[in-house]
C-alpha angles and dihedrals in degrees: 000000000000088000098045094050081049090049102054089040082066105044083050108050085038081058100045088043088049104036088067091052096038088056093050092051103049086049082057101047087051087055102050087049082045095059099035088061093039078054095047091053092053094055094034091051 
């Protein structure tokens, strides 16, 4: 019972150390898609 209670602390403080850091990354990537097709317009238009 001691392991399993081990085991799910650290499924649960590797998601609430992660969840932070996959968030921002997936805000950067959008940007960067954001900009490359702002980018795109300029030199399109």
């Amino acid at each position: 019972m001691k392991t399993i209670s081990i085991f799910l602390l650290l499924i649960y403080w590797s998601i609430m150390i992660f969840l932070p850091v996959m968030s921002k990354d997936i805000k950067f990537s959008r940007a960067k898609t954001n900009n490359i097709n702002s980018v795109e317009q300029k030199l399109g238009g």
